[in-house]
C-alpha positions as CSV (number, residue, x, y, z in Angstrom):
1,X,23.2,-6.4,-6.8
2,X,25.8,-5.6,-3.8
3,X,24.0,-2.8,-1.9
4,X,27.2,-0.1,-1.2
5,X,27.5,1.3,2.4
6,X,28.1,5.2,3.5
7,X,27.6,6.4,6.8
8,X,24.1,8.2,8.1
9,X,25.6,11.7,7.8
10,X,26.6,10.7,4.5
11,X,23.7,9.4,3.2
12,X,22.2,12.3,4.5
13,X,24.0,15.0,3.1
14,X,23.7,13.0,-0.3
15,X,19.6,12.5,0.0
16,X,19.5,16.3,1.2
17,X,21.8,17.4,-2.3
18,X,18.8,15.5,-4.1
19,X,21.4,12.8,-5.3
20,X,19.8,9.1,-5.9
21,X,20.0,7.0,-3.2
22,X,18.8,3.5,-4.7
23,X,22.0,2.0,-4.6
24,X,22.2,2.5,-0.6
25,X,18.7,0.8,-0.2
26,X,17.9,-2.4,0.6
27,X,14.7,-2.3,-1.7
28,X,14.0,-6.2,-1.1
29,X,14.1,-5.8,3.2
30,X,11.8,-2.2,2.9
31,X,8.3,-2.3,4.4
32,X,5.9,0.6,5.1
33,X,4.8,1.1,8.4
34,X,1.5,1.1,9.0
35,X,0.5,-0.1,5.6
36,X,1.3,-4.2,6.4
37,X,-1.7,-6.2,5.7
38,X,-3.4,-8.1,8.1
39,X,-6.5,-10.5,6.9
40,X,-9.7,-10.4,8.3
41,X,-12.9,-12.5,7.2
42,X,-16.0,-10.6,6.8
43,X,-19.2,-12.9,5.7
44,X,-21.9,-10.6,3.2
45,X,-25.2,-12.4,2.5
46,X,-25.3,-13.7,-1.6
47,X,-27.5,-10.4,-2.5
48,X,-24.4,-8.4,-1.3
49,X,-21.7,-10.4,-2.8
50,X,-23.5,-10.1,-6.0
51,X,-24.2,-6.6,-5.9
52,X,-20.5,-5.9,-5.2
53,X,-19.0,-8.1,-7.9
54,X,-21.5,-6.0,-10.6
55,X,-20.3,-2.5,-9.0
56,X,-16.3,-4.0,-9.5
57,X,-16.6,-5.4,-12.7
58,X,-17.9,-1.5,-13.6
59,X,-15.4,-0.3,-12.0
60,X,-12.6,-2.7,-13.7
61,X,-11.3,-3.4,-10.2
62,X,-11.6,-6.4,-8.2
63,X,-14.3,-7.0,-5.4
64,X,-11.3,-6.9,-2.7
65,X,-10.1,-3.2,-4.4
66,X,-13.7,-2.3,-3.9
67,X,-14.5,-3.2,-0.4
68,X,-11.3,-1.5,0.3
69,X,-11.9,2.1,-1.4
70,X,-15.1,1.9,0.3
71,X,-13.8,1.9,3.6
72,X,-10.9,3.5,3.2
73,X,-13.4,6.4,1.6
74,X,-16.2,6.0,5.0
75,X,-13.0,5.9,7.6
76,X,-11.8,9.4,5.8
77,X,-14.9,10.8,6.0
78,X,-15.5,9.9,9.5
79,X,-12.3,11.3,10.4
């Protein structure tokens, strides 16, 4: 797919008209700030582990989604 090319002003005027602006985006080269991941290792005793992958499989998420909601939720909260 050939991505076309307008000026800023342009594309502005377009986005602010409410027109679609996918074919002036670069969808593959996109990113949202912030929101890279970076990995970090955590070690959880068995008993832990355990309890988590019982409270995911519940849930119907995996143990990674679940670790994550959970602080995501605390971090909010604390906020």
């Amino acid at each position: 797919m050939t991505i076309k090319t307008i000026t800023a002003e342009e594309f502005d005027r377009r986005f602010d008209d409410g027109e679609d602006m996918g074919d002036f985006i670069d969808w593959k080269s996109t990113r949202r700030p912030s929101l890279e991941a970076k990995r970090v290792n955590v070690d959880f005793p068995q008993w832990m582990v355990a309890k988590l992958d019982r409270e995911a499989q519940r849930l119907g998420i995996t143990r990674q989604a679940l670790i994550k909601t959970w602080v995501a939720a605390r971090l909010d909260a604390a906020a």
